[in-house]
C-alpha positions, 0 to 999 in steps of 0.5 A: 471536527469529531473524529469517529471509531474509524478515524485512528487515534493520536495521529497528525494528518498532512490532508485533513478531510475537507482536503485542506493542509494542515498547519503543523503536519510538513507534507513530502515537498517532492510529490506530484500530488496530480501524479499521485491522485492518478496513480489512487485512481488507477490502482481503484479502477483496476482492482474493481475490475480484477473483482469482477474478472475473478470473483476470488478477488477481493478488491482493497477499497481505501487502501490505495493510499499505501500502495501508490505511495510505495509505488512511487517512492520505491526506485527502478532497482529497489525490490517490493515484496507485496502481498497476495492482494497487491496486483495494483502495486504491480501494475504501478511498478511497470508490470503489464495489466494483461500480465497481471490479470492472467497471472490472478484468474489462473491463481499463480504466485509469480514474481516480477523480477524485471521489475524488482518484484518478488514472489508472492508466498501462501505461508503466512509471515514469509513474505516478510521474513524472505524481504528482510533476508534479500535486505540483509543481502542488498546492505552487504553485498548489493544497492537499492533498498527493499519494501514489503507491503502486507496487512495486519493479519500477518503480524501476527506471527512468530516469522514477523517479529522474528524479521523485525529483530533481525533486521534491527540487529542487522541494520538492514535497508528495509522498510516496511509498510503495513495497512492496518484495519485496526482489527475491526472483527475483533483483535486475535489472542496472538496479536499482543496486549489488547489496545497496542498498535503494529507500530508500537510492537515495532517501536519495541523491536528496536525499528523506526516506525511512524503511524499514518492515516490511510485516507491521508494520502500526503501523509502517508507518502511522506511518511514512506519517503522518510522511511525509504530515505534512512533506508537509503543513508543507512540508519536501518529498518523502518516500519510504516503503519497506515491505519486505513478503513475498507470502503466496502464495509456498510459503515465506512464514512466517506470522508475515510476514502484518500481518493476523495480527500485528495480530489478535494484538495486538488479542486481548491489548489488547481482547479481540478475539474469534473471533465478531467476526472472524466477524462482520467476514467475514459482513458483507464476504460480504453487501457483496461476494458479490452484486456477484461473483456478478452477474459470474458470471451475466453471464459465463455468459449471455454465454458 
């Protein structure tokens, strides 16, 4: 089938577009892939609500791939440092949602440290360069691994391939998720030479990297999980690019979403049905709509 400019160049998926596996692409053997269809689900319908909740909120449409595949590879005693947009990943990491909404609309950078959650932070590239530095920390003198989630905007910076180094130098257990838009507003002079990737920036650092498609969501979780492994066996740094496309662009094409490829597949494997998917959104209404609507009520007494 004919890719279009959404779809990245060069990369083998594990789900095609019509939901099928592919032949030559191994997929992680280890994922509940009804599992991570509701995880997909869950953090979609809590990042809509949070936009209506806030209107500052800007929801990640399509980028759900990422989040709940680190969610899901990261162990209890690992540490995530996400970025400012990432309330999803808290959420899926065991953080409350009523904790969660009220730290958003009262606009704190807080961290989650039961939860192994680090400190948001509004300088550009830091959020990074504080993980690689907990890294270093946790290969020396500690156990567990360490995750940052960001976009491509901060790659930009000097912070950001200054970590890289330095975590290549140091043979740090750090992996690194970045969601990739493919600059679709047009790359930045500081970004490097016109037509390179995150990935081959990486590569050129001296980090194991592998480029996904962010609407394969078993692509994108076994490239995690491997990543996470040589974390874990000490073979160093990692970067895991995955190209992803907003949903909430005009022109976005729908095979693009990783929640509808996935129920696809699921249709043809299991026989997932529309009154589960019914069933899945209900259950989320119950757990998050009273959490929502005691904003609102709150808002409005104060208003």
């Amino acid at each position: 089938m004919e890719s279009t400019p959404w779809d990245p160049e060069g990369v083998k998926v594990a789900l095609d577009r019509q939901g099928r596996l592919g032949d030559d692409v191994a997929s992680s053997p280890s994922v509940n892939r009804q599992a991570l269809y509701e995880n997909l689900v869950v953090a979609r319908e809590f990042d809509r609500r949070l936009a209506v909740a806030a209107p500052s909120w800007t929801p990640g449409l399509g980028e759900e791939a990422a989040l709940a595949g680190l969610a899901m590879v990261s162990a209890a005693n690992d540490w995530v440092y996400p970025g400012l947009r990432d309330a999803s990943l808290a959420l899926l990491r065991g953080v409350p949602p009523e904790t969660i909404v009220r730290d958003v609309i009262e606009g704190r950078l807080v961290g989650y440290l039961e939860q192994c959650i680090g400190p948001g932070s509004d300088a550009l590239g830091m959020q990074v360069a504080i993980a690689g530095g907990h890294a270093l920390g946790l290969g020396r003198h500690g156990e567990g691994i360490v995750f940052a989630s960001f976009g491509e905007g901060l790659t930009t910076t000097g912070a950001f391939h200054e970590s890289l180094v330095t975590a290549a130098y140091t043979n740090a257990p750090l992996v690194l998720v970045c969601r990739s838009q493919q600059w679709p507003d047009g790359a930045p002079a500081e970004a490097g030479t016109v037509g390179d990737s995150v990935s081959e920036r990486a590569q050129a650092c001296g980090l194991w990297v592998r480029r996904v498609d962010g609407a394969d969501p078993l692509g994108v979780h076994a490239a995690i999980e491997w990543a996470a492994d040589r974390a874990r066996r000490q073979k160093g740094p990692s970067l895991v690019e995955v190209v992803m496309t907003r949903l909430d662009r005009p022109s976005a094409p729908s095979h693009r979403d990783p929640i509808e490829r996935l129920r696809r597949h699921l249709e043809t494997e299991i026989g997932w049905l529309p009154a589960r998917q019914a069933e899945l959104e209900a259950e989320l209404a119950r757990r998050f709509d009273p959490i929502f609507e005691s904003w609102v009520r709150v808002e409005s007494k104060e208003g």
